[in-house]
C-alpha positions in Angstrom: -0.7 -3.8 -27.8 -3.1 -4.1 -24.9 -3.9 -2.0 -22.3 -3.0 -2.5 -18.6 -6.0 -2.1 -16.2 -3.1 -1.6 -13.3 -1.5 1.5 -14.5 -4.0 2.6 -17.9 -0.4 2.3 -20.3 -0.3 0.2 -23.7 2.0 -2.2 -22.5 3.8 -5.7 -23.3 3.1 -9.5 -22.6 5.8 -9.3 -19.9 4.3 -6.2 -18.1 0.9 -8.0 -17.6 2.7 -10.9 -16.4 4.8 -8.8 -14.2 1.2 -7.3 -13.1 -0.5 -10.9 -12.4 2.4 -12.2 -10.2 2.0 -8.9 -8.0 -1.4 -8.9 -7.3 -1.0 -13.4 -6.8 1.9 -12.1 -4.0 -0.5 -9.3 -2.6 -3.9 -11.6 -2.6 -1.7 -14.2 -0.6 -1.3 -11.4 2.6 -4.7 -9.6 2.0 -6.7 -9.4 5.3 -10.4 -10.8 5.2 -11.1 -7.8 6.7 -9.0 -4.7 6.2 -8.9 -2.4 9.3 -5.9 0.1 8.1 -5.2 0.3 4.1 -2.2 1.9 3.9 -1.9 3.3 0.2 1.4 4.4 -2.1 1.8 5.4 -5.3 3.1 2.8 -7.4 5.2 -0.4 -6.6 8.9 0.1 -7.1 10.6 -0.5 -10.2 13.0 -3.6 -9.1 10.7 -6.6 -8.3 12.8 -7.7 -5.3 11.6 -4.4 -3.9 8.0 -5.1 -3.6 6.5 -4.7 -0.4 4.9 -8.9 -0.5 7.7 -10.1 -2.4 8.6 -12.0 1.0 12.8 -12.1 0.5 15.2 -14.3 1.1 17.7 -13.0 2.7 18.0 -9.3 4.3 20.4 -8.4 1.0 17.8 -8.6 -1.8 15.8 -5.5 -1.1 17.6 -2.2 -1.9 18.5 -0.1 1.8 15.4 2.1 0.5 12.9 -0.6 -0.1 14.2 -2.1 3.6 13.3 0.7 5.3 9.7 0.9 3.6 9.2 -2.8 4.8 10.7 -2.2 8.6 8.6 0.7 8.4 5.3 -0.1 7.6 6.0 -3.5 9.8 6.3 -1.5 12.7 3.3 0.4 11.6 1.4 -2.6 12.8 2.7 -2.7 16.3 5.9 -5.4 15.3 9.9 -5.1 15.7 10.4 -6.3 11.8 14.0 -7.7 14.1 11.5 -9.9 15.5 10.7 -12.3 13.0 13.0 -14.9 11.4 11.7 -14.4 7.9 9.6 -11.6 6.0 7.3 -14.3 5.3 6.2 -14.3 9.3 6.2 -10.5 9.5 3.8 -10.4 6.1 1.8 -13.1 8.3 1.7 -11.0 11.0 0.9 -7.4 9.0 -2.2 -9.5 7.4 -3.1 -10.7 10.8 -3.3 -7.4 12.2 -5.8 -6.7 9.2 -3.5 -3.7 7.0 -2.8 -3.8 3.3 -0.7 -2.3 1.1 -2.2 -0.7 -2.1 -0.7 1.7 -4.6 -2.7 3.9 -6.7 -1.1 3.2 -9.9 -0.6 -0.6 -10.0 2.6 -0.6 -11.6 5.7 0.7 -11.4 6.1 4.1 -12.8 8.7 7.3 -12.5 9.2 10.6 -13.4 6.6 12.1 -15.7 4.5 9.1 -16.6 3.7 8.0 -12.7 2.2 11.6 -12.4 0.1 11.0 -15.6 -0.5 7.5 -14.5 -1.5 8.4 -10.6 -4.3 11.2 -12.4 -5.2 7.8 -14.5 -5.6 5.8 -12.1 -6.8 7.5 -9.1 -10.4 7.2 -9.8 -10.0 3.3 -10.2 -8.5 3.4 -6.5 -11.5 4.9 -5.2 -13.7 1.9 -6.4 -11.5 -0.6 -5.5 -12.4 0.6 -1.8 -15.6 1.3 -2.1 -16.1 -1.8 -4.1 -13.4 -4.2 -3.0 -10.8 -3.6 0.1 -14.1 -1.8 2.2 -11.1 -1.3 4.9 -12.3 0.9 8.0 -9.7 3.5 7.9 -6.9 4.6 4.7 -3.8 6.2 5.6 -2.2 7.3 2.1 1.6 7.4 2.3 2.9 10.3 0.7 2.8 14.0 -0.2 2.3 13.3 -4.0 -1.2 11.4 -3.1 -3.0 14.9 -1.9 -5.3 15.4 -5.1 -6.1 11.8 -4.3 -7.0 12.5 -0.6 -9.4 15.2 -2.1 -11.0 12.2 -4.4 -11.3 9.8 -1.8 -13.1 13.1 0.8 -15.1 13.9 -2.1 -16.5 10.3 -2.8 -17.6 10.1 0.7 -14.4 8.4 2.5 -13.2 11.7 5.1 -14.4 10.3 7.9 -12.3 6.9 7.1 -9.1 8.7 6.5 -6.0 9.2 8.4 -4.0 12.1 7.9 -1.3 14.2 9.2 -3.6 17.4 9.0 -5.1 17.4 6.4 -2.5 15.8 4.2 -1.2 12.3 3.7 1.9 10.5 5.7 4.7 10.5 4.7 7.0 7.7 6.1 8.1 8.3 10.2 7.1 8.0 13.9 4.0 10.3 13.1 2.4 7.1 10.5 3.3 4.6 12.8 1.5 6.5 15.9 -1.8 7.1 13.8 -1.4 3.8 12.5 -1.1 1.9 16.4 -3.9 4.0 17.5 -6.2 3.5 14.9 -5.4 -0.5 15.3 -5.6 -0.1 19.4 -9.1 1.3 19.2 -10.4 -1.3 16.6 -9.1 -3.8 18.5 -11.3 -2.5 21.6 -14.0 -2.3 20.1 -14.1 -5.5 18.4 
Protein backbone atom coordinates (compact mmCIF):
# COMPACT_ATOMS: atom_id res chain seq x y z
CA UNK A 1 0.00 0.00 0.00
CA UNK A 2 1.41 3.48 -0.54
CA UNK A 3 2.04 6.04 1.62
CA UNK A 4 0.10 9.42 1.77
CA UNK A 5 2.43 12.49 1.68
CA UNK A 6 -0.90 14.52 3.14
CA UNK A 7 -1.38 12.78 6.41
CA UNK A 8 2.09 10.15 6.52
CA UNK A 9 -0.67 6.86 6.77
CA UNK A 10 -0.44 3.69 4.45
CA UNK A 11 -3.53 4.30 2.72
CA UNK A 12 -5.82 3.11 -0.33
CA UNK A 13 -6.29 4.19 -4.15
CA UNK A 14 -9.44 6.06 -3.09
CA UNK A 15 -7.73 8.05 -0.18
CA UNK A 16 -5.14 9.54 -2.65
CA UNK A 17 -7.85 10.25 -4.97
CA UNK A 18 -9.79 11.72 -2.17
CA UNK A 19 -6.40 13.75 -1.39
CA UNK A 20 -5.80 15.05 -5.22
CA UNK A 21 -9.42 16.39 -5.60
CA UNK A 22 -8.80 18.47 -2.30
CA UNK A 23 -5.85 20.07 -2.96
CA UNK A 24 -7.41 20.69 -7.17
CA UNK A 25 -10.50 22.52 -4.99
CA UNK A 26 -7.95 24.33 -2.67
CA UNK A 27 -5.42 25.40 -5.66
CA UNK A 28 -8.60 26.81 -7.46
CA UNK A 29 -9.12 29.67 -4.29
CA UNK A 30 -5.31 29.91 -3.41
CA UNK A 31 -4.19 33.64 -3.34
CA UNK A 32 -1.05 34.65 -5.49
CA UNK A 33 -0.07 36.18 -2.58
CA UNK A 34 -1.24 35.00 0.82
CA UNK A 35 -1.55 37.78 3.43
CA UNK A 36 -3.44 35.77 6.33
CA UNK A 37 -3.03 31.75 6.28
CA UNK A 38 -5.36 30.65 8.47
CA UNK A 39 -4.36 26.89 9.55
CA UNK A 40 -6.54 23.81 11.08
CA UNK A 41 -5.89 20.57 11.87
CA UNK A 42 -7.24 18.31 9.34
CA UNK A 43 -10.09 18.58 6.79
CA UNK A 44 -13.34 17.13 8.11
CA UNK A 45 -14.34 13.70 7.57
CA UNK A 46 -17.55 14.15 5.18
CA UNK A 47 -16.34 15.67 1.81
CA UNK A 48 -19.33 18.10 1.57
CA UNK A 49 -17.75 19.55 4.67
CA UNK A 50 -14.61 20.87 3.21
CA UNK A 51 -14.00 24.37 3.54
CA UNK A 52 -13.53 24.91 -0.88
CA UNK A 53 -15.89 22.34 -1.59
CA UNK A 54 -18.05 25.45 -2.90
CA UNK A 55 -21.94 23.81 -2.09
CA UNK A 56 -24.82 23.81 -3.68
CA UNK A 57 -27.28 24.58 -1.64
CA UNK A 58 -27.03 25.94 2.18
CA UNK A 59 -28.22 22.07 3.19
CA UNK A 60 -25.10 20.10 2.14
CA UNK A 61 -22.68 21.17 4.76
CA UNK A 62 -23.40 19.74 8.35
CA UNK A 63 -24.65 23.03 10.89
CA UNK A 64 -20.87 22.54 12.24
CA UNK A 65 -19.08 22.78 8.96
CA UNK A 66 -21.61 25.99 8.24
CA UNK A 67 -20.48 27.80 10.89
CA UNK A 68 -16.64 27.16 10.18
CA UNK A 69 -17.43 28.51 6.59
CA UNK A 70 -19.66 31.75 7.92
CA UNK A 71 -16.97 32.04 10.22
CA UNK A 72 -13.78 32.22 8.64
CA UNK A 73 -15.85 34.27 5.64
CA UNK A 74 -16.45 36.87 7.99
CA UNK A 75 -12.85 36.59 9.07
CA UNK A 76 -12.16 38.36 5.83
CA UNK A 77 -14.24 41.34 6.41
CA UNK A 78 -17.70 39.67 4.40
CA UNK A 79 -21.43 38.90 5.62
CA UNK A 80 -21.21 35.04 4.14
CA UNK A 81 -25.51 36.32 3.81
CA UNK A 82 -23.99 38.52 1.32
CA UNK A 83 -23.17 36.41 -1.47
CA UNK A 84 -25.56 34.33 -3.61
CA UNK A 85 -23.32 31.30 -3.83
CA UNK A 86 -20.23 29.89 -1.72
CA UNK A 87 -18.51 30.05 -4.92
CA UNK A 88 -18.51 34.18 -4.82
CA UNK A 89 -17.70 34.20 -1.09
CA UNK A 90 -14.51 31.62 -1.84
CA UNK A 91 -13.86 34.34 -4.73
CA UNK A 92 -13.98 36.93 -2.38
CA UNK A 93 -11.82 35.02 0.69
CA UNK A 94 -9.03 34.47 -2.24
CA UNK A 95 -9.38 37.99 -3.24
CA UNK A 96 -8.71 39.27 0.10
CA UNK A 97 -5.40 37.08 -0.08
CA UNK A 98 -6.30 34.21 3.11
CA UNK A 99 -6.04 30.43 2.77
CA UNK A 100 -7.02 27.72 4.49
CA UNK A 101 -4.45 25.01 5.32
CA UNK A 102 -4.64 22.04 7.79
CA UNK A 103 -1.69 20.56 9.24
CA UNK A 104 -2.56 17.02 8.53
CA UNK A 105 -3.92 16.97 5.03
CA UNK A 106 -6.42 14.52 5.49
CA UNK A 107 -9.14 13.83 7.48
CA UNK A 108 -8.24 12.22 10.73
CA UNK A 109 -9.99 11.65 14.45
CA UNK A 110 -9.45 10.55 17.71
CA UNK A 111 -6.09 8.96 18.32
CA UNK A 112 -4.58 8.86 14.80
CA UNK A 113 -5.18 12.83 14.01
CA UNK A 114 -2.95 13.35 17.15
CA UNK A 115 -0.29 10.89 15.83
CA UNK A 116 -0.90 12.25 12.38
CA UNK A 117 -0.72 16.24 13.45
CA UNK A 118 3.03 15.19 15.34
CA UNK A 119 3.63 13.57 11.61
CA UNK A 120 2.87 16.08 9.91
CA UNK A 121 3.67 19.24 11.57
CA UNK A 122 7.14 19.55 10.44
CA UNK A 123 5.89 19.20 6.64
CA UNK A 124 3.59 22.29 7.46
CA UNK A 125 6.37 24.28 8.41
CA UNK A 126 8.01 23.92 4.91
CA UNK A 127 5.13 24.25 3.05
CA UNK A 128 5.34 28.04 4.42
CA UNK A 129 8.57 28.59 4.29
CA UNK A 130 8.80 26.97 1.02
CA UNK A 131 5.43 27.33 -0.61
CA UNK A 132 2.32 29.61 0.83
CA UNK A 133 5.32 32.40 2.08
CA UNK A 134 1.97 34.16 3.53
CA UNK A 135 2.75 37.42 5.72
CA UNK A 136 0.97 36.44 8.83
CA UNK A 137 -0.53 32.61 10.16
CA UNK A 138 -3.25 32.59 12.45
CA UNK A 139 -3.55 28.74 13.59
CA UNK A 140 -7.15 27.88 14.55
CA UNK A 141 -7.30 25.84 17.43
CA UNK A 142 -6.03 24.85 20.86
CA UNK A 143 -4.73 21.33 19.73
CA UNK A 144 -2.18 23.23 17.24
CA UNK A 145 -0.01 24.79 20.33
CA UNK A 146 3.14 22.27 19.98
CA UNK A 147 2.78 23.46 16.38
CA UNK A 148 2.87 27.26 17.21
CA UNK A 149 6.11 26.27 19.16
CA UNK A 150 7.48 24.69 15.67
CA UNK A 151 6.58 27.34 13.57
CA UNK A 152 8.35 30.24 16.59
CA UNK A 153 11.19 27.97 16.68
CA UNK A 154 11.78 27.79 12.78
CA UNK A 155 11.86 31.49 12.74
CA UNK A 156 7.96 32.42 11.98
CA UNK A 157 7.01 34.45 15.68
CA UNK A 158 7.07 37.48 14.36
CA UNK A 159 4.47 36.34 11.41
CA UNK A 160 2.06 34.74 13.79
CA UNK A 161 -1.25 35.75 15.23
CA UNK A 162 -2.26 34.54 18.37
CA UNK A 163 -4.60 34.99 21.15
CA UNK A 164 -1.64 35.28 23.74
CA UNK A 165 0.45 33.19 23.14
CA UNK A 166 -1.84 30.44 21.97
CA UNK A 167 -3.69 29.74 18.77
CA UNK A 168 -7.62 30.93 17.95
CA UNK A 169 -9.99 29.17 18.47
CA UNK A 170 -13.14 29.97 16.44
CA UNK A 171 -15.04 33.58 17.61
CA UNK A 172 -15.17 37.41 17.50
CA UNK A 173 -11.48 37.40 18.93
CA UNK A 174 -10.14 35.48 15.26
CA UNK A 175 -12.13 37.62 13.21
CA UNK A 176 -10.87 40.96 14.98
CA UNK A 177 -6.99 39.80 14.61
CA UNK A 178 -7.82 38.58 11.42
CA UNK A 179 -9.61 42.29 10.08
CA UNK A 180 -6.73 44.06 11.60
CA UNK A 181 -4.10 42.29 10.27
CA UNK A 182 -5.86 42.53 6.59
CA UNK A 183 -6.71 46.49 7.37
CA UNK A 184 -2.97 47.26 7.97
CA UNK A 185 -1.78 45.20 4.88
CA UNK A 186 -4.06 46.83 2.93
CA UNK A 187 -2.51 50.35 4.04
CA UNK A 188 0.47 49.65 3.45
CA UNK A 189 0.22 48.13 0.16
Amino acid sequence: MPVCDGCGAQVDDAHIRARIERLEMATRYRPIHIQVLLVGVAPPPRPEDYFYRAAESGTDRSPGSRVFFDTLIHAAGENPARFATESEALTEFQRRGIFLAHVVECPAVGSEREAALERCATSLAKRIQFSYRPKHIAPLFSELAPVVRLLAAAGMSERLILDGDQPFDLGAKLVDAVTEKLAKAASTA
